[in-house]
Each structure stands twice: as C-alpha cells, then as structure tokens.
C-alpha positions in Angstrom: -19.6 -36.9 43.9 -20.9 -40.2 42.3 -22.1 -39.8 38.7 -24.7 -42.2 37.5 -23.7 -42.7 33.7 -26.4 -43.5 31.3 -25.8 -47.3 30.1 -25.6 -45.9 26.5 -22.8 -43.8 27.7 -20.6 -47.2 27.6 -21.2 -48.3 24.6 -19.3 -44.9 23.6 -15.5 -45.4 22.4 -12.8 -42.6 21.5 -12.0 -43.5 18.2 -9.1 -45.2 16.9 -8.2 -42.8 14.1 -8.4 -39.6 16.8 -6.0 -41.6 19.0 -3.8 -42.3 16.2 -3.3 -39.2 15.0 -2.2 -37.9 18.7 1.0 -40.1 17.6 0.9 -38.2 14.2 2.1 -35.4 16.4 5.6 -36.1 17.1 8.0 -34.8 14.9 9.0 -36.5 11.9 6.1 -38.8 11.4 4.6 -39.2 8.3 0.8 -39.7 8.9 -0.8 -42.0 6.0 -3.7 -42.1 9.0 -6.0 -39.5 9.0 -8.7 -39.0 6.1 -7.8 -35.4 6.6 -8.0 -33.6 2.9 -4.9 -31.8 1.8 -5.1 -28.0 2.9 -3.3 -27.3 -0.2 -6.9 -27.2 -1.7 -8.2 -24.9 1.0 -10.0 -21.7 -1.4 -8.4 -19.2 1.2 -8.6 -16.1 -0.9 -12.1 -16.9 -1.7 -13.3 -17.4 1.8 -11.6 -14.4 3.0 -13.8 -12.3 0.0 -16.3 -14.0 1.3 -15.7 -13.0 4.6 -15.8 -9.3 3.9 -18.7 -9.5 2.1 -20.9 -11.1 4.2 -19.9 -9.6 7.2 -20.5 -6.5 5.1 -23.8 -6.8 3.8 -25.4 -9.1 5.8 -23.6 -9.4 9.2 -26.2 -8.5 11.4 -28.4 -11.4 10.3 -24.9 -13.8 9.3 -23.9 -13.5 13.2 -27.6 -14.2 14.9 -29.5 -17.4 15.6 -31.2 -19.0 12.3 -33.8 -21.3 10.8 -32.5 -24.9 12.0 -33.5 -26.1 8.7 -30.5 -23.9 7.5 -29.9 -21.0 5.4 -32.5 -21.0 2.3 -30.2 -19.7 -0.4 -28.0 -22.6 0.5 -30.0 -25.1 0.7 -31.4 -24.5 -2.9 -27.8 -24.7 -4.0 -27.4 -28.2 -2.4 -31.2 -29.3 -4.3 -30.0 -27.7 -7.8 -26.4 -29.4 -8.2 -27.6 -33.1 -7.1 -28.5 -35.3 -10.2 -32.0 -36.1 -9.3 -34.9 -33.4 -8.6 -35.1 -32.6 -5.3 -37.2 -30.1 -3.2 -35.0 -27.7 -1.4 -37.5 -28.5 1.5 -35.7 -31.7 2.0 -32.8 -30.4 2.5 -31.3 -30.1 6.1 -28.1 -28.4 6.8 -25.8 -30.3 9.3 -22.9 -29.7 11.5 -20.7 -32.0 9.2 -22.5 -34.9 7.9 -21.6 -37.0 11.0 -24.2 -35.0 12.6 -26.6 -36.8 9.9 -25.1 -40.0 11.4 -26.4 -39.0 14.8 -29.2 -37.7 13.7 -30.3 -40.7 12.0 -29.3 -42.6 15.2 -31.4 -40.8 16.9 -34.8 -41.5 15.6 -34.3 -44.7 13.9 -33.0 -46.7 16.1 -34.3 -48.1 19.0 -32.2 -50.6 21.8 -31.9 -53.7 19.7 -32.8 -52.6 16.4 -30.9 -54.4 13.1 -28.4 -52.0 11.6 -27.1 -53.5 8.4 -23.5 -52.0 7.3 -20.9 -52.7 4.8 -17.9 -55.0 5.4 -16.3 -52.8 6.2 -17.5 -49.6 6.6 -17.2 -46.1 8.3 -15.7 -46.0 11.7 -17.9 -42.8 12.5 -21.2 -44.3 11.8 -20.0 -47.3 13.8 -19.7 -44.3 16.4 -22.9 -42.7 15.9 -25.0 -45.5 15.7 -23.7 -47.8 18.5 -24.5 -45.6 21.8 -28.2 -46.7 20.6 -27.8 -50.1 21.7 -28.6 -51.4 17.7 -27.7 -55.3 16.4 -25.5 -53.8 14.1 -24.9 -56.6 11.0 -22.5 -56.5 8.4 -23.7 -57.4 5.1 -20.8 -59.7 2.9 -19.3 -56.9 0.5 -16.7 -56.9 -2.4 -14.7 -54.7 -4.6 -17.8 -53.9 -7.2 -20.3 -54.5 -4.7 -22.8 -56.5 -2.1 -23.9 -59.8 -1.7 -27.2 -59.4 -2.4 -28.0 -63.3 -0.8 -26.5 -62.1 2.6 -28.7 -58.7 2.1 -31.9 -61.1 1.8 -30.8 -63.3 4.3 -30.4 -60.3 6.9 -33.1 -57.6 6.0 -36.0 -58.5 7.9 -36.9 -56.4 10.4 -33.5 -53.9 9.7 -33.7 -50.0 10.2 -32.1 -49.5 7.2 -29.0 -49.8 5.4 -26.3 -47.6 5.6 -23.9 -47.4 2.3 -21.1 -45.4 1.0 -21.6 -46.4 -2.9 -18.8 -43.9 -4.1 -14.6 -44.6 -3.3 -15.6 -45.9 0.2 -13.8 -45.2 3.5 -12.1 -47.1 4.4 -11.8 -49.0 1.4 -11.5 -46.6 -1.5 -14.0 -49.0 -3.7 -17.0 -48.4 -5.7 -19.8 -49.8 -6.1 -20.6 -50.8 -9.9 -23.5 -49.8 -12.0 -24.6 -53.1 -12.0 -24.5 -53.3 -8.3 -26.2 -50.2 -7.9 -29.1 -51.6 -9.6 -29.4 -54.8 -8.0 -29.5 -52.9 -4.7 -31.6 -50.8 -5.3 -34.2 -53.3 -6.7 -33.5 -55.7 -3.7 -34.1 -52.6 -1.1 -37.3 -51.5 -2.7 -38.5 -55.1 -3.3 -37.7 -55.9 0.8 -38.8 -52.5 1.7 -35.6 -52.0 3.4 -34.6 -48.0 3.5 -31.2 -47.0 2.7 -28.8 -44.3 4.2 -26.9 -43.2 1.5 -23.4 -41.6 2.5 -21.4 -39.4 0.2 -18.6 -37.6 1.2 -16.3 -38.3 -1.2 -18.2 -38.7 -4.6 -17.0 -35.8 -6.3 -13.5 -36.7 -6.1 -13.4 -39.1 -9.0 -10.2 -39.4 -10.9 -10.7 -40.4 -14.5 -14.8 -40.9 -14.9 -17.5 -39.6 -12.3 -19.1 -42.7 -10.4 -22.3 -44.0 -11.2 -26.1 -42.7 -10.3 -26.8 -42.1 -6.5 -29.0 -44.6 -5.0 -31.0 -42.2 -3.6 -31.9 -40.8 -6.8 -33.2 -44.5 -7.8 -35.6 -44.7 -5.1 -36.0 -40.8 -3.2 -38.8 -42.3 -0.9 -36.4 -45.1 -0.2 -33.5 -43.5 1.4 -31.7 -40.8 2.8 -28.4 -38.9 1.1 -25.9 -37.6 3.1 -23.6 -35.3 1.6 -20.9 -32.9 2.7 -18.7 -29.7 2.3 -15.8 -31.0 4.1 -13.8 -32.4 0.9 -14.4 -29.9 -1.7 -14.6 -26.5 0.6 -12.7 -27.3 4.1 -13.9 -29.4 7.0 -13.6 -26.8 9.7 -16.3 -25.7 8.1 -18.3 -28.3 9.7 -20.9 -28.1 7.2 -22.5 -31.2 5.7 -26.5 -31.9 4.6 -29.0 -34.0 4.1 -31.5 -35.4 1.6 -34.7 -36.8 3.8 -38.0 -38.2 2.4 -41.1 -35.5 3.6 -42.2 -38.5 5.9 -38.8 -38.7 7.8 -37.9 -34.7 7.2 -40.0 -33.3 10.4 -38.2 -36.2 13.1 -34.9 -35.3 11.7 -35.2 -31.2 12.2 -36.6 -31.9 15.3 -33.5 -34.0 16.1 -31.2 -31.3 15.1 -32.9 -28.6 17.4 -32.5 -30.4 20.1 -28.3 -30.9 19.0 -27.8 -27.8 18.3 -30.4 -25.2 17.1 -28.6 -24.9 13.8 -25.4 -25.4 12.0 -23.2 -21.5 12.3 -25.6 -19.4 10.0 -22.1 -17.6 9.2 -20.5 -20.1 7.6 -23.4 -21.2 5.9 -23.7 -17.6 4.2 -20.2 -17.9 3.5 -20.2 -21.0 1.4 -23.3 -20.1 -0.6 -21.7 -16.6 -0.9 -18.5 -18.9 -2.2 -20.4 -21.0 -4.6 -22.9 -18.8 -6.3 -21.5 -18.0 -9.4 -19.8 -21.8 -10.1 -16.9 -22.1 -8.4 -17.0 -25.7 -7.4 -17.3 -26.3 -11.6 -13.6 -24.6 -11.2 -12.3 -25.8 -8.0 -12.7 -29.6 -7.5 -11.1 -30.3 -10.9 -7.7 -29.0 -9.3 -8.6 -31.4 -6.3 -9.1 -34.2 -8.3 -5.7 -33.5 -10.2 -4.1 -33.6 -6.9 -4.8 -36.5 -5.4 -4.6 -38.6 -8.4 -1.3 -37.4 -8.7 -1.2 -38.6 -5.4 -2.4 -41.9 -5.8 -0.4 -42.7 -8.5 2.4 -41.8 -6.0 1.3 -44.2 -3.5 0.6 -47.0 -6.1 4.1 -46.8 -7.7 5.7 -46.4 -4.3 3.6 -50.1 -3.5 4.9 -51.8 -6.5 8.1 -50.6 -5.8 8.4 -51.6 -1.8 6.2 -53.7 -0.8 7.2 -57.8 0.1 5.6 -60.2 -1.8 1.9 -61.4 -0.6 0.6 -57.7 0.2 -2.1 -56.9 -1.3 -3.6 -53.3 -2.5 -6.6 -51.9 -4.3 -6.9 -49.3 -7.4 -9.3 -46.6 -6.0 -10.7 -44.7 -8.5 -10.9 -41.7 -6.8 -11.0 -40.4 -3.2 -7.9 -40.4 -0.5 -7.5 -44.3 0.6 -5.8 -47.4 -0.3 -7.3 -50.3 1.2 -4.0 -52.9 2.3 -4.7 -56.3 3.5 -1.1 -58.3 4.4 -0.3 -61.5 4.2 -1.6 -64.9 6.0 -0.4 -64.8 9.5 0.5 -60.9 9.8 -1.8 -58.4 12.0 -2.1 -54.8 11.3 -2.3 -54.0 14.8 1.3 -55.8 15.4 2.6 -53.7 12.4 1.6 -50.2 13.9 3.7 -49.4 16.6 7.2 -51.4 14.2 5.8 -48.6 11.5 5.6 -45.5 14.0 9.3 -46.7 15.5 10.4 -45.6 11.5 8.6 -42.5 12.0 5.3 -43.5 9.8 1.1 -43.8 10.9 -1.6 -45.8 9.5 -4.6 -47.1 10.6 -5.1 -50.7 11.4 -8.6 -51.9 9.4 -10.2 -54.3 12.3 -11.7 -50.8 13.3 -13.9 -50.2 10.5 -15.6 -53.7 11.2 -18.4 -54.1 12.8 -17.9 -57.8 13.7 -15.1 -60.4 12.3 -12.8 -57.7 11.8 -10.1 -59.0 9.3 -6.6 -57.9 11.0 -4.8 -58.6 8.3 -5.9 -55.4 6.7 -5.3 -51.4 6.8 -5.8 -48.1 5.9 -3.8 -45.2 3.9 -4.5 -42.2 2.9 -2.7 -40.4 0.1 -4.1 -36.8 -0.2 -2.1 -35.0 2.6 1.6 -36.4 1.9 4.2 -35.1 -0.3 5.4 -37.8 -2.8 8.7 -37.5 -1.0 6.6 -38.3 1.9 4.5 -41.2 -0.2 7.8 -42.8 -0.8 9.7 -42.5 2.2 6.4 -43.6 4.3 5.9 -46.6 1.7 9.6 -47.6 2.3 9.3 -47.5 6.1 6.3 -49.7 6.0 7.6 -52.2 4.0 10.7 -52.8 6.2 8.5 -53.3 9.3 6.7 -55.9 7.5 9.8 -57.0 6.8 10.5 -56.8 9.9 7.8 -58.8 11.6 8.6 -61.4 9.2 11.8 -62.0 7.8 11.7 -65.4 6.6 9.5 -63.7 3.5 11.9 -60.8 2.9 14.5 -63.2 2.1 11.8 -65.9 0.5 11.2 -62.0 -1.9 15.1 -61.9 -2.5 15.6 -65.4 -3.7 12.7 -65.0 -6.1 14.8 -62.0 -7.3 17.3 -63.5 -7.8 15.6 -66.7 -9.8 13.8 -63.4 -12.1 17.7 -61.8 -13.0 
C-alpha cells in the first residue's frame, strides 16, 4: 500500500534533543542534554494526597470527559497568581505548553507567513511552527536583549513574534527591563503581536525577572505558561493567556487536538496548589539548581581551554557555550559521548545561520560529582579536537607561575 503524505508532513523533523538523549541511555553517560528538571523536586507525597482525595471526592467527574477550556477552579488559580489582571475566561488549559505552540501554529499561520524568532530560540517552536510552511526570520538578539533595528527592518507583514523574555532555552539569558520596554513599545507601535513563552520564569536565582510582556500590552500578545518546571512534566499540563478576539480559534483548535487536557490531573494540581504550596515549594527548586549552577560554573573555570566562552544565567537549567574560532559543536559530540558525557550541539536552536560553534548544558539533573566529572570530559575532547591550544593553555601557565 502507497501512502500519499501530506507535503507538510516533510517539513516534520524528529528532534535533535529526543535523539540525543537515546545516547543518554547507555550506561555511564552523564547527560548535560536534556532540559529535563531534576525529579529530586517532584512533590510525590503531595500528589499522592492528592490522589486519594480526588479520586475520593470527586472521581466520578475527575475520570470523565471535561470542558476543553479546562477545569474552572484551575484556571482561576493560573488568572490570580500572574502579575497582571487577567479574566480566568482567557485562560486555556493545554497538554504541556508545546500544545500552545501548536496551537498557535494552527490558526496563525498560513503557508508562507513571516514568523519572527529569537537568535536563537526554542527547538520545539521551531517544531511546531515549521510543518505550516511559515518564512520563519530570526530577529538579531543579545545577552540583555533584541535589536530593535532588525525588529523594524523585518516586522512587516509577520504573524507575530514569538519570545522567551525569562532565562531563555537554549540560552539561559534574560531579557532586561530596558529591553522589555523597548519591545514592547516597538511591537505596539508596528502592531506586531507577540507570543510570550514562559516556562521557566519562576526559577530565578537571586532576584525575580522583570514584568511579563504580556502584561504591558494584554491585547498585544499571548502568554504561555507551564506546570512542567515547578509541579512535574508528566503532568503534561501547561496554559495559556489569549486576548478574547483570538480566545474562541484557539479552543476550537484544541478540540479538534484533543477534547481536553486529562481532567484528572488537572483536579490534581489545583487540588495540590490550593492552599499555597507553590509559595513553599519552588523556593527549594530554586535553591537547587543554583546550587547547581554554581557547580557547573566553578567546574568551567576550572576545565575549560582557553577561548571557550560561557554565560551567567540567572536562573533556569542552561548554560549557553560557544567554542572557539574554528571548532564545531557537532564535531565535539560524538569525542564527548566516547568519555561517556551528552550535550546538545546549538546550530539546532537556529532557525537560519546557525552558529556551530555553540552548545547547550543543562545543570539541574546532575550531581556535582557528575557536573565535574562531565565538565572534565568535555574539556579533554576539546582538547582533543585541538591540541595545538591545550599546549598553547599550558605555556600560558607556565608564563602566570
């Protein structure tokens, strides 16, 4: 039997990270690939009160079908803890928030439609968005912010704007106050919309981020948020923050994916977080992966040849590597994976002119016996691809004593 694929059906790829982490698998590797958050800050005992209870006094409704917009008590959780006043009638529960992604695919883009995105950005909108045959642009980006010339220069006509403001994947950065501002301005004054993505913002580290954009400019864009990083990801639970106008496309969307997200585990987070207990729990996260970080950054310092170059996230679960001129991320992989340690190579989270120079880590899910050992390896494979500037890094060792 012959099957006629849909032409949007080849613009689908498996994606790199997935395929990475299949190597992850063998036995000793220490993965640095995945943005997987540590299951150390699963809230097990709490979920499996939860459990009980729901299943107890509301099971028969818990374990049925649902309203797609998702289950109300929830949803007015998700409005009252956002910094900005929201209806709880905007607010759509998703499978996940890459189910926002897909959903936003869905009805804003047509075949050729501008896409503007971060340089770089998220490998699973790159996913969601492509199958819909967009001109997906990326918009010049640095450590604080946008260039707000190349925004100008490619806004005309665009969909929209897609953004992660707040300790970025892949990069870890975040987007200044300053920046925030300017953006926001520029976006209302092109009338450009903006899809906000949040995942990780309330895994600061020493200060909480800056203002939302979306609570600059509600009519303007659309939040994404999620439960993944502060409850657990096999959850599947994310949401979204829609304008009214966009709010009936976007459950009709959703009906058509899936009827609704698992009423269950709905009931079971709002059951979870009724009386506070994110106030309680993500401080402990946030402990953790500083800790973490600080791990990885000492372990940098410590290993690395000279001419790499790391960031300072402020909070989240990456580091964001670029190596030196003439080296290639994807060369390094398989020399890292041969001593037993997985990253991910960065051209993937470009949407064009990747730079291969660069990679991703992520910190939250290794021991600092593992952050060390992992760093180490690393090293001597860059070493190892070039070892002209290992001894180049001796000599100037020897000059410093």
């Amino acid at each position: 039997m012959n099957w006629t694929q849909a032409r949007r059906a080849e613009k689908m790829n498996p994606s790199v990270i997935r395929e990475i982490l299949k190597v992850t698998e063998k036995p000793g590797i220490i993965s640095f690939a995945g943005g997987l958050p540590s299951p150390k800050t699963f809230p097990i005992s709490e979920f499996s009160a939860a459990c009980e209870k729901v299943l107890r006094d509301d099971g028969q409704a818990a374990l049925q079908y649902a309203a797609s917009e998702g289950y109300a008590p929830l949803r007015e959780m998700v409005a009252a803890m956002l910094p900005w006043e929201v209806d709880p009638a905007q607010v759509l529960i998703t499978t996940g928030s890459q189910q926002g992604l897909d959903l936003i695919a869905k009805i804003l883009i047509d075949e050729g439609s501008r896409v503007l995105v971060e340089t770089p950005t998220y490998l699973g909108a790159l996913q969601a968005f492509t199958p819909m045959e967009p001109n997906i642009l990326s918009v010049a980006s640095n450590a604080n912010g946008l260039d707000l010339q190349d925004l100008k220069a490619k806004a005309e006509g665009a969909r929209f704007f897609y953004v992660l403001p707040n300790f970025q994947n892949p990069t870890g950065r975040t987007m200044s106050e300053e920046s925030r501002a300017a953006l926001s301005a520029q976006a209302s004054a092109l009338g450009l919309p903006i899809v906000e993505d949040n995942p990780y913002g309330e895994l600061w580290f020493d200060e909480p981020p800056p203002l939302p954009l979306t609570a600059r400019n509600p009519e303007g864009c659309v939040y994404l948020g999620s439960f993944s990083k502060v409850l657990a990801p096999g959850l599947r639970l994310g949401f979204m923050v829609a304008p009214k106008s966009l709010y009936p496309k976007l459950l009709q969307a959703k009906q058509a994916a899936d009827l609704h997200s698992p009423s269950f585990n709905q009931r079971m987070v709002a059951e979870v977080m009724k009386d506070g207990f994110l106030e309680r729990h993500v401080p402990t996260i946030r402990a953790l992966y500083k800790s973490q970080r600080d791990a990885m950054l000492t372990a940098m310092t410590r290993e690395m040849p000279a001419g790499v170059e790391w960031n300072t996230p402020a909070g989240g679960m990456f580091l964001w590597v670029r190596l030196p001129q003439g080296m290639n991320a994807i060369e390094l992989l398989p020399r890292a994976v041969e001593r037993n340690v997985a990253f991910v190579p960065g051209w993937a989270f470009y949407a064009d002119h990747p730079d291969t120079r660069t990679l991703r880590l992520s910190f939250v899910t290794a021991s600092v016996e593992q952050i060390n050992t992992g760093v180490a390896a690393i090293a001597a494979a860059i070493n190892a691809l070039n070892p002209e500037r290992e001894q180049s890094r001796e000599d100037a060792l020897l000059v410093a004593k």
